[in-house]
Structure formats: structure tokens, C-alpha cells
C-alpha positions as a Markdown table, in Angstrom:
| # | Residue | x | y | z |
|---|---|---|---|---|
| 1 | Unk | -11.5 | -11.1 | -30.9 |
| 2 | Unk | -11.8 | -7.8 | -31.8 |
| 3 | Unk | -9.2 | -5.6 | -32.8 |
| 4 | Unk | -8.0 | -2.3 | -32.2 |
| 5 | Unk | -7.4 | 0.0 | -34.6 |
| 6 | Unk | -4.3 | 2.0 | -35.6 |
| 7 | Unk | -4.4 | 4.9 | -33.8 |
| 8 | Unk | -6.2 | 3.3 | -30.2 |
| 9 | Unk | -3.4 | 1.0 | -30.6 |
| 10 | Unk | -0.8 | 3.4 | -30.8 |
| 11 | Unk | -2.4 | 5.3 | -27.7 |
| 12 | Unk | -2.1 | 2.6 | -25.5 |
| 13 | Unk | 1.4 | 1.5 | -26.9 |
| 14 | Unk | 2.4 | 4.7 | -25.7 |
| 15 | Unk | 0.6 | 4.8 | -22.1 |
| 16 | Unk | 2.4 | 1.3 | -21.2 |
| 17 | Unk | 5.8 | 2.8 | -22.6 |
| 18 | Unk | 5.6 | 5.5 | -20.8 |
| 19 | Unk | 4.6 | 4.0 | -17.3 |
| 20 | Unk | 6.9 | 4.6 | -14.7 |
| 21 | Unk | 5.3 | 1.5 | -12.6 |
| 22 | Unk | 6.6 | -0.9 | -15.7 |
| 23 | Unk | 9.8 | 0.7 | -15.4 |
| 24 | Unk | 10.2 | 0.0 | -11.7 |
| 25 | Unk | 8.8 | -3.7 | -12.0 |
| 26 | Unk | 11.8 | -4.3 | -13.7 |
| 27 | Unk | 14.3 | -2.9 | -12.1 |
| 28 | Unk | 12.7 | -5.1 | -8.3 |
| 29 | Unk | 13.0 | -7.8 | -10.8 |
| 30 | Unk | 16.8 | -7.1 | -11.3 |
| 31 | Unk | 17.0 | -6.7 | -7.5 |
| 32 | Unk | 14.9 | -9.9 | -7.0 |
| 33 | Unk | 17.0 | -11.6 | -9.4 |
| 34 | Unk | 20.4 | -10.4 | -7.7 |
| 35 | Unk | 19.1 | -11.0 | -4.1 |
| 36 | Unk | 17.4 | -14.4 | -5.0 |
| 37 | Unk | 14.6 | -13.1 | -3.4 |
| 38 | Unk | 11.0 | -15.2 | -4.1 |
| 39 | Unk | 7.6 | -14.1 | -3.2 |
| 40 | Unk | 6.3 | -15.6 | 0.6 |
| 41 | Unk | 3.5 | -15.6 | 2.7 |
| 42 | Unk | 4.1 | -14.2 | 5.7 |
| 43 | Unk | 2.2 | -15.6 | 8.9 |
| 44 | Unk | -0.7 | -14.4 | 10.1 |
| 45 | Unk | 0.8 | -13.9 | 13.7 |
| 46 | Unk | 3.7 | -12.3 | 12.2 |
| 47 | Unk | 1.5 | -9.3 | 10.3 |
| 48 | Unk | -0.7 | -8.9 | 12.9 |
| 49 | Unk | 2.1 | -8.4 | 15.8 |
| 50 | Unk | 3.4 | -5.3 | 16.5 |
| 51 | Unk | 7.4 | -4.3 | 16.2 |
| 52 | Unk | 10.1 | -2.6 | 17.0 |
| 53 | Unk | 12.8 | -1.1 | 14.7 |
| 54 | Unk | 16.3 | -1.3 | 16.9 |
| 55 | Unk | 17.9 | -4.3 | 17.1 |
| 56 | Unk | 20.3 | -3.7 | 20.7 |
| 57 | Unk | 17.7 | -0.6 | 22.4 |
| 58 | Unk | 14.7 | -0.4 | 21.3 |
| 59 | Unk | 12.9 | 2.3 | 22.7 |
| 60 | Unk | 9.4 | 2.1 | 21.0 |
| 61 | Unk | 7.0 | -0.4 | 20.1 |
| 62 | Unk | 5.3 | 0.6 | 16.0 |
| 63 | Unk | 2.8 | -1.8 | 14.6 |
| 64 | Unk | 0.6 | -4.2 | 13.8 |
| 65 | Unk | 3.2 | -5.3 | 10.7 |
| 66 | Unk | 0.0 | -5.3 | 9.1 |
| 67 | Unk | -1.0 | -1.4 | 9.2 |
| 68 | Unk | 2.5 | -0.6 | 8.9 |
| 69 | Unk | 2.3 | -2.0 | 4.9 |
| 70 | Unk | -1.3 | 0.0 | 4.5 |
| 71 | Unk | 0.8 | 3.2 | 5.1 |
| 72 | Unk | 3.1 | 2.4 | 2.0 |
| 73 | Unk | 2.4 | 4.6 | -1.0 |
| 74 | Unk | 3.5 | 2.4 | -3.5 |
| 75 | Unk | 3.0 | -1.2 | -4.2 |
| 76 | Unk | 4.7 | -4.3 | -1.9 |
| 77 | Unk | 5.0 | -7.4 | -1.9 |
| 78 | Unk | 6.6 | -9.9 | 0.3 |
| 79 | Unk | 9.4 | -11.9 | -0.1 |
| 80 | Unk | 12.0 | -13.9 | 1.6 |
| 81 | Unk | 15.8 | -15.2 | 0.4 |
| 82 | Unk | 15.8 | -18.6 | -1.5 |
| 83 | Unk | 18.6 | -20.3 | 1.1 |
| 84 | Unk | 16.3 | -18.6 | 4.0 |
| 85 | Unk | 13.1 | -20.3 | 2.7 |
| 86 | Unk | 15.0 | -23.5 | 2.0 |
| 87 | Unk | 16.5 | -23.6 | 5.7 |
| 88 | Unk | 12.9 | -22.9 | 7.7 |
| 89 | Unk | 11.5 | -26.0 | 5.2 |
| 90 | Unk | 14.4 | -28.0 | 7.0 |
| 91 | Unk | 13.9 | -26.8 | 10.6 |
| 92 | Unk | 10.1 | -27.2 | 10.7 |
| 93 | Unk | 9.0 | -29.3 | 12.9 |
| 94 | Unk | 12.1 | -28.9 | 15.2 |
| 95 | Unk | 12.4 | -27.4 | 18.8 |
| 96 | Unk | 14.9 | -24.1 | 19.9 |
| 97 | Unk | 14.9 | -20.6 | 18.8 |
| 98 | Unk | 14.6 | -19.7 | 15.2 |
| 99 | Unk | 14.9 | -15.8 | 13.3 |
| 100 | Unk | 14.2 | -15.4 | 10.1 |
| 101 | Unk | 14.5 | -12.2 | 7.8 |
| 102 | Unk | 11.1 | -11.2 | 5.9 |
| 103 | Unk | 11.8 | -8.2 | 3.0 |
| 104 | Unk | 8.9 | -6.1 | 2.4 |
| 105 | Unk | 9.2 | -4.2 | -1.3 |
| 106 | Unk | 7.9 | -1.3 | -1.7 |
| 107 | Unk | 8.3 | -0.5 | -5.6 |
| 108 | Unk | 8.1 | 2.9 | -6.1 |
| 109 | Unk | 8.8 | 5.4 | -9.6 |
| 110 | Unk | 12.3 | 5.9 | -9.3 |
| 111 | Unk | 13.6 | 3.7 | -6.4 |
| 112 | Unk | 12.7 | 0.2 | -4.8 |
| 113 | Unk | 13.0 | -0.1 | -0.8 |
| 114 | Unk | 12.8 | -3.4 | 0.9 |
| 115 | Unk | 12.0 | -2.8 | 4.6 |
| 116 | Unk | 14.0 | -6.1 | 6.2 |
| 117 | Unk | 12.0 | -7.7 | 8.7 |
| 118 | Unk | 12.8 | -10.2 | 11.3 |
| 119 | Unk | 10.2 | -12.4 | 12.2 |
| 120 | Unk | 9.6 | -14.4 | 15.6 |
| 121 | Unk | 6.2 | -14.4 | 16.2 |
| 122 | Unk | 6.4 | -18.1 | 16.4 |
| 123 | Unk | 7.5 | -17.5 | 19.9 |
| 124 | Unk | 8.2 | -14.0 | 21.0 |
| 125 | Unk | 9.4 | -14.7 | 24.4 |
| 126 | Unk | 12.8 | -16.0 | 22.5 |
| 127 | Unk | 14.3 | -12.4 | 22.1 |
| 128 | Unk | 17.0 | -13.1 | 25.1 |
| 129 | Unk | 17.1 | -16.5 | 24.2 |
| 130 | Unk | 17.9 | -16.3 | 20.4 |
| 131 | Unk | 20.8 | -13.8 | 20.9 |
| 132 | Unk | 22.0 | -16.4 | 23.5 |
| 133 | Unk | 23.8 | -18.5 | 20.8 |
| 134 | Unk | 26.0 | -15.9 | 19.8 |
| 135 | Unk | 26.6 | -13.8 | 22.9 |
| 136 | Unk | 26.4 | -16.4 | 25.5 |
| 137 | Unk | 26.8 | -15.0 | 29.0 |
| 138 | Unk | 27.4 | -11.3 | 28.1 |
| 139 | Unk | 23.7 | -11.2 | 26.3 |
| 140 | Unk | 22.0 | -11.2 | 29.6 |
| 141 | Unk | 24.2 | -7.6 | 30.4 |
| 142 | Unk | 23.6 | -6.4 | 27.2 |
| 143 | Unk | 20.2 | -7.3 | 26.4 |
| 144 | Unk | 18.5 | -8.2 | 29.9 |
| 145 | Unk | 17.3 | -4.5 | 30.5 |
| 146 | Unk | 15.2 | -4.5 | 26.7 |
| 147 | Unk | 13.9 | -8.2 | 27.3 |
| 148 | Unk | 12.4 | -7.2 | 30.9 |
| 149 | Unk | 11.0 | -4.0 | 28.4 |
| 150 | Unk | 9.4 | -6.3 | 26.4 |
| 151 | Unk | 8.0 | -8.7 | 28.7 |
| 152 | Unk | 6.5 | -5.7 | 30.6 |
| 153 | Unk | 5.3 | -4.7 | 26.9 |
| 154 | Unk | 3.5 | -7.7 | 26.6 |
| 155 | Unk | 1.4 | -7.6 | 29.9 |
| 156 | Unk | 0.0 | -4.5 | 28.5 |
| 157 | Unk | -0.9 | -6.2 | 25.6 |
| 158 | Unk | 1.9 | -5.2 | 23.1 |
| 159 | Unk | 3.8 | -8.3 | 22.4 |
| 160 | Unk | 6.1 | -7.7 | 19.8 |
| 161 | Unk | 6.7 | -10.3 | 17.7 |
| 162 | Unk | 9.0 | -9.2 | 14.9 |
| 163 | Unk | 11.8 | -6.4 | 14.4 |
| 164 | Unk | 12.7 | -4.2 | 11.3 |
| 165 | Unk | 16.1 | -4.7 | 11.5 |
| 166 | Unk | 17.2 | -2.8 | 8.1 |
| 167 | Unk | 15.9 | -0.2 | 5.6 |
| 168 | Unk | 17.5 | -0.5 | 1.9 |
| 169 | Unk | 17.1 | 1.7 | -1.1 |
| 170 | Unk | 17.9 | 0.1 | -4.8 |
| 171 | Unk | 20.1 | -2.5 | -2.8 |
| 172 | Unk | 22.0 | 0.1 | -0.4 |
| 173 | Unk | 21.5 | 0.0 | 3.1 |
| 174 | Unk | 19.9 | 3.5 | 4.6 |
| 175 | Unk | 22.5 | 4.8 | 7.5 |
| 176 | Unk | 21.0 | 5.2 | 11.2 |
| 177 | Unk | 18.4 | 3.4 | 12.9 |
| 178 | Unk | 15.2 | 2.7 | 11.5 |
| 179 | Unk | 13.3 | 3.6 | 14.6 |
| 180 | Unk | 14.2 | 7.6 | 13.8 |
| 181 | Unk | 14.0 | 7.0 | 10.5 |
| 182 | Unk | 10.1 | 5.6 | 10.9 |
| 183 | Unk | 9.7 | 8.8 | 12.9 |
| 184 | Unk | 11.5 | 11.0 | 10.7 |
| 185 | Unk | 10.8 | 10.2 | 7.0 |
| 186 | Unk | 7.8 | 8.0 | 7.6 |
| 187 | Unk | 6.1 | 9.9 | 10.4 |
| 188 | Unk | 4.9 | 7.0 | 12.0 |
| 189 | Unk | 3.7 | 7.3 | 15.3 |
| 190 | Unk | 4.9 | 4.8 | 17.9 |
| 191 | Unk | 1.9 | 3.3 | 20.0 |
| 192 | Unk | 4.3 | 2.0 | 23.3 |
| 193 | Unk | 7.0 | 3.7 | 25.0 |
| 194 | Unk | 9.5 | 1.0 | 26.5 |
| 195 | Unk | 11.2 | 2.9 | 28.5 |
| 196 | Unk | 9.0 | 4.5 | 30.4 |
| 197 | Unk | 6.6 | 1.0 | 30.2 |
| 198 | Unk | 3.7 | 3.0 | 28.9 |
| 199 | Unk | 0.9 | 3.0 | 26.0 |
| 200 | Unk | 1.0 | 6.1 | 23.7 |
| 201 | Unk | -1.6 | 8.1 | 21.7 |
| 202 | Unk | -2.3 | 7.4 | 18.2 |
């Protein structure tokens, strides 16, 4: 093998020191590490679904998952919490409503954000019926108006089958809802209006 010599070594010795995309592959490692995240492959259904980004009133439908990531500047990756991975191995196979949270890193030079996705493209239709568990009669109230949305939605072919639920930055949750902040920081245009029940030009 052949060798470099002194000063080619030193050049690249000093290109890999001073690479900001080393720097910031350790420090998602540290937030890996602390989150006990682990790489995962999302489904296909999943990535290409559309989604919305409100988790009581959505008002817009963004997407596919898929054409979301190509936007990102900066490299991603998928990944998914260690107990969550180990909990949809022990529910496979098994009827009822399940929800699971996908993170989606984006590692950027001088901060890492992981765009928290919740994933049920498995079935879409269990929107109402997921938030049943936990809300029992007053879900229909609360969330009735939003699942006629997205059953209308759907018959226009936008079925949504996910929902970012959460931005985070190095580990700290960004404030307001990340439908305006899609809009606002991330000019990404919504392609369905749920509230009027119409498509929208890209």
C-alpha cells in the first residue's frame, strides 16, 4: 500500500480536523447515545404518505414524508427509540390501533434537529380511533371535526398517513407548532387545505 508522504499527510490531517460535518457526527452520536436512539427503516407506506404537522387541528396537509427529507440541507438519517423498536417487535402480528414515533436527524454544522414523526400508515383511518384510548368519549368532540377533515382528505387522494408531532434542536424542543414553523422557517408549501377541503398549488 502506498504511502503518503509528510506534507500530503499533513494536508489531509488537517482537512478532516477541521471538518465541521466530523464535529457534528459526534455530537448526534452524543444525542443518539443519550436518547438511545438506533438507526430504522421506515416503511415504504410511511415515506411515501403525505402529513400533517398539528397534532389536535390540523389545518394543512405537507408531504410525501419522502420529498419532505429531499428538502433537508444537511444530512439525515432515520431512527427510532430502542424501547419503541423493542415494543412494535412485540405487537407485530397483533390487531388494534398502534402509533409509533419515527425521529428524522438532520445533522447540520453547528446544531442537530430531529423532526419527530408519528407514523400510522399501517392504517390511517385509526386517527379517531387511536386517541380513543386515552380520551374516551370526549375524543369524538374534540377530534371528530379533524377526522371528517381527513377522511374528506383522503377521497381526494391525500390520505395522510403520519404526523410530525415535534421539532427539537440539540435535544430541546422548538416552541409553537410545527405546521407555522414548516411554513415559516422551512417555507414549505402545503399541498391540501383541510379546512376548506381543497387541493393547493405547488
Amino acid at each position: 500500500m502506498a504511502r503518503l508522504c509528510p506534507l500530503a499527510l499533513f494536508l489531509v490531517l488537517a482537512i478532516l480536523a477541521a471538518s465541521p460535518a466530523l464535529a457534528e457526527t459526534k455530537k448526534a452520536a452524543e444525542l443518539r447515545k443519550a436518547n438511545e436512539l438506533i438507526a430504522h427503516d421506515p416503511p415504504a407506506d410511511f415515506l411515501a404518505g403525505f402529513f400533517v404537522a398539528d397534532e389536535i387541528s390540523p389545518a394543512l396537509v405537507f408531504g410525501p414524508v419522502r420529498e419532505f427529507v429531499k428538502t433537508r440541507a444537511c444530512p439525515t438519517a432515520w431512527l427510532i427509540e430502542k424501547g419503541e423498536k423493542d415494543r412494535l417487535d412485540a405487537r407485530k402480528g397483533q390487531p388494534g390501533p398502534l402509533e409509533y414515533t419515527l425521529y428524522l436527524e438532520e445533522d447540520c454544522p453547528g446544531r442537530v434537529t430531529y423532526y419527530l414523526f408519528v407514523d400510522r400508515s399501517d392504517d390511517p383511518k385509526q386517527w379517531l380511533q387511536w386517541r380513543w384510548q386515552f380520551h374516551k368519549s370526549k375524543a369524538e368532540p374534540e377530534y371528530g371535526a379533524t377526522q371528517k377533515r381527513l377522511e374528506r382528505a383522503a377521497a381526494d387522494g391525500m390520505t395522510v398517513g403520519s404526523e410530525l408531532r415535534f421539532v427539537a434542536v440539540d435535544g430541546e424542543l422548538s416552541p409553537g407548532s410545527p405546521e407555522k414553523l414548516l411554513q415559516d422557517e422551512n417555507k414549505l408549501a402545503p399541498l391540501y387545505d383541510l379546512v376548506a377541503g381543497k387541493k393547493l398549488g405547488r
